[in-house]
N, C-alpha and C positions, 0 to 999 in steps of 0.2 A: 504493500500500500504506500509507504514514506518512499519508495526509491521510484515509483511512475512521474514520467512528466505533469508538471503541475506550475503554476502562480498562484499565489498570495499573498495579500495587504496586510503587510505587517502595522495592524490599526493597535497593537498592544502596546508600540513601546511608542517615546517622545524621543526630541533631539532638543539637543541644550548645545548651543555653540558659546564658545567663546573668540571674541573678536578684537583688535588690535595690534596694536606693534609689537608688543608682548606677552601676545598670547601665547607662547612658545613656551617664554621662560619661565611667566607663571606658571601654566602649567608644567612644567618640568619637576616643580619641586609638589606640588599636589597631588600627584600621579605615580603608579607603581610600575608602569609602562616606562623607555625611556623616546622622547620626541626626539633625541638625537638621528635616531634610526630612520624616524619617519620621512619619507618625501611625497610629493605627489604622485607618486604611482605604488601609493603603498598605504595601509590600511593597519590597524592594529587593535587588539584588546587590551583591555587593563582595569584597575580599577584605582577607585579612594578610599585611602583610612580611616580610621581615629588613631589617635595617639598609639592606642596599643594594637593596633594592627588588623582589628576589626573592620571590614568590609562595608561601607557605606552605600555604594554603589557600585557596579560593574557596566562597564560597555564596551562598544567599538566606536574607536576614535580614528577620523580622516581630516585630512587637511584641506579649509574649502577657501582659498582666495585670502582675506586676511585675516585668516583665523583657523581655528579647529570644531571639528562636530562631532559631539559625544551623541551616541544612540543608547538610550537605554530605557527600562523598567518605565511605562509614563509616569507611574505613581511615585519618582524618585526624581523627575524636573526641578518639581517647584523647592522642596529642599535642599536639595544641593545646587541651584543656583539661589537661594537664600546666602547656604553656609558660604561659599564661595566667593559671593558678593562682597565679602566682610573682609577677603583676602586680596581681591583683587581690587580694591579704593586705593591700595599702594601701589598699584602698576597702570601701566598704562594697555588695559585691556576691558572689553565690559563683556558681561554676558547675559544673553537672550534667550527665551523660548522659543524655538523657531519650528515647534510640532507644529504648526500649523503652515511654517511654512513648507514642509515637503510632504510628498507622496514618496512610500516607498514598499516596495514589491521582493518576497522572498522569489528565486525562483529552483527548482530542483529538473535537470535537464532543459534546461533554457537558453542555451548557449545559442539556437539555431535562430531565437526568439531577441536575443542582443547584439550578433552582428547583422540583423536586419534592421536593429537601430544602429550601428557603425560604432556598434561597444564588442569588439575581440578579448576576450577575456582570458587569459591565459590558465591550465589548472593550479598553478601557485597560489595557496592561501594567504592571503594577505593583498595579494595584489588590484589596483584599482585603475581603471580606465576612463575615460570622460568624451563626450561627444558634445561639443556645446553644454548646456546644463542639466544633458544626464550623467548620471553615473554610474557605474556598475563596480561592485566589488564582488572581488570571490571570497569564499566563503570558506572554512575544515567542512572537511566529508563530501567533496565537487559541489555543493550549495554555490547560491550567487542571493546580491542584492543588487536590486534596482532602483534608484535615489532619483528624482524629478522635483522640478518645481511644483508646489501644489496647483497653479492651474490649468498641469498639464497631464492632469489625473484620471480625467475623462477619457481624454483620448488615447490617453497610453493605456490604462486598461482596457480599452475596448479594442487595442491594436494587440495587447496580448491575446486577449481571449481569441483572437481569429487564429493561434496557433499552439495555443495551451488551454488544457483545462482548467478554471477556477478552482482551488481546494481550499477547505475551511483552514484555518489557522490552526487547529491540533493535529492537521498534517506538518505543515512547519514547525512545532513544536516539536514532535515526535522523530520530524530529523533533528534537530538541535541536538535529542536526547543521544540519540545513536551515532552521533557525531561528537559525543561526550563533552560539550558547550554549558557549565554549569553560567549560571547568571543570576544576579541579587535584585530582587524583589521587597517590596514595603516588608512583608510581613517577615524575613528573614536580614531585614539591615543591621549591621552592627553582630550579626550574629555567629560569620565566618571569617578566617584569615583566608588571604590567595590561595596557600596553598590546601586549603580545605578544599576548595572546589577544582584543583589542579589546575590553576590558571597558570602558574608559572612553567607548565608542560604544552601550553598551546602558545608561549610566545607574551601573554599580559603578562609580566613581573621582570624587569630589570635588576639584577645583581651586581652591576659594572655603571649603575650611576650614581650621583650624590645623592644627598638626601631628601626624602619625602616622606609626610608625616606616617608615621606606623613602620620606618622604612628600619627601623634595631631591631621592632620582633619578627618582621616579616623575613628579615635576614639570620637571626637566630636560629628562628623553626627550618630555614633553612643548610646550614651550614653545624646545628650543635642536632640533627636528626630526633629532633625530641616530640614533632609531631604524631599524634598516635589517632587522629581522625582523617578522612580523605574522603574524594570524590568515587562514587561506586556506580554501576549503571543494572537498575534490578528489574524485575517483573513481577505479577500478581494478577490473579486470576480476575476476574470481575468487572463489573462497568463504572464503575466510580474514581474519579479520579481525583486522588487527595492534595490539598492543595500545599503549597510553600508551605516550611517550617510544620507540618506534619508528623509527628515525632514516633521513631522508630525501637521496639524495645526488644529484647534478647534473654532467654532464659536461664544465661550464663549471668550477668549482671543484673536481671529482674527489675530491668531501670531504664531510661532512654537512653540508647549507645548513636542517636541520630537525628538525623532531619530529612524530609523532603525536598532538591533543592527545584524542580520543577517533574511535570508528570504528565501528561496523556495518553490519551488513545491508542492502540495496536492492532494490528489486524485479528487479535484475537489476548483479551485483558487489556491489564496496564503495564506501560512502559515507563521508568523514573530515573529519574539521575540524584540521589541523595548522599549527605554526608556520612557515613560511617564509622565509627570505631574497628579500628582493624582488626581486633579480637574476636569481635563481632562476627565481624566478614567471614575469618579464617572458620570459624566455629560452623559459620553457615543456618543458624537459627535465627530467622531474623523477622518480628511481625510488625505490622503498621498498626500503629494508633495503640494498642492495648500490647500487655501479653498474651492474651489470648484476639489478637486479629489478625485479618490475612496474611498468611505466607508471604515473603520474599523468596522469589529466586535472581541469584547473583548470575549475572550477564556478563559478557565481554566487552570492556573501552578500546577502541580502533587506534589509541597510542598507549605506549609504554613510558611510565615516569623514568627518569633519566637525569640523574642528581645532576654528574657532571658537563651535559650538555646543556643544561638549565644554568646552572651557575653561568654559562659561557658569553650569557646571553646582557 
């Protein structure tokens, strides 16, 4: 079902840009990503902390003209371009809600569907293309995004649909899963490090830059191995799909060894990406919501963590 050709209106999440001369450098030191790396033809994940290393937000961040575009969780805008606000009255950069100003389209086998827009996309995750004021980024797992101006939403979706199926957004979701893409949500802020959700294995978390806030535990749990929870990719039988921060318990510990970090639909149950206790995992007893609720079964993630490539980064 998640690997047929399809598009879909990523109507879930908002974009928060940041705009100015300095939008670079502010953000350099707010961000667990390093913008050193980034150029226009290139695309990246990351996230924000708190002091101790707690995950605030996550996104994907691109470079649009004078300035950068964080894509993320909508319900995580208006806050962190609050907090944000409060950092950047010392720079010379400001930031905007600009959800309203783009349309933007997940696409899975769509490739045939963007150089008919004159967007060639290369299979390189990360990479970003531009034709005039569309955009296309690729995506982990062969996914692609499609970024338009919003009042060119009409037409572009109605120029997709002439050569893709429309899919509901728990298809999109459902590759995320399987493409092992955790992501922070309201109801889970503040409630993971990077490396909980394995961001520093898909490229979001710099270890070769200065510093940014959260940046001594997120390097600690890095380098002193003392992280004992991680990103898992599981299954359960059933039609209900539990949501963020959903808590996982184990009959080894009789206690929550986890979280939900997003969930959908499968061609047959659910399919999850949650945080885990590795003990947990190993043991393989693993229910949702109670000790006594549905089964987990543990799944395969399409990368392997990789200390010292990750450091390298």
């Amino acid at each position: 079902m998640a690997d047929s050709a399809y598009f879909c209106p990523l109507v879930h999440e908002g974009v928060l840009a940041v705009r100015g001369p300095d939008a670079d450098k502010f953000l350099q030191g707010q961000l667990t990503c390093n913008l050193n790396y980034l150029k226009d033809g290139s695309s990246s994940l990351g996230a924000r902390c708190t002091p101790k290393g707690r995950m605030v937000s996550s996104f994907r961040l691109l470079p649009d003209r004078d300035g950068l575009l964080l894509a993320m969780a909508g319900e995580l805008i208006e806050p962190q371009q609050t907090e944000l606000k409060k950092f950047a009255a010392f720079s010379k950069s400001q930031l905007f809600d600009e959800s309203g100003a783009w349309s933007r389209f997940g696409l899975i086998g769509g490739d045939a569907a963007l150089i008919a827009l004159g967007l060639d996309l290369s299979p390189e995750a990360g990479q970003v293309v531009r034709n005039g004021e569309l955009i296309a980024l690729r995506l982990e797992g062969g996914r692609s995004e499609l970024w338009a101006p919003a009042e060119q939403a009409e037409a572009l979706q109605s120029q997709l649909a002439g050569q893709l199926p429309e899919a509901p957004l728990e298809r999109w979701l459902l590759a995320q899963i399987r493409a092992g893409i955790g992501q922070v949500f309201g109801a889970t802020r503040e409630l993971f490090i990077p490396q909980m959700i394995n961001l520093q294995a898909v490229g979001g978390v710099s270890f070769k830059k200065g510093c940014y806030s959260g940046q001594e535990i997120v390097a600690r749990m890095q380098y002193l191995g003392k992280l004992k929870r991680r990103l898992y990719r599981l299954a359960l039988d059933g039609d209900e799909v539990p949501a963020p921060a959903t808590e996982l318990f184990s009959p080894v510990h009789r206690t929550s060894v986890g979280e939900v970090v997003l969930a959908a639909p499968a061609e047959s149950g659910i399919e999850l990406l949650a945080v885990l206790q590795e003990d947990a995992a190993e043991d393989g007893r693993v229910n949702l919501g109670t000790l006594e609720g549905p089964a987990l079964r543990l799944l395969d993630l399409p990368y392997a963590l990789n200390h010292e490539l990750e450091t390298q980064r």
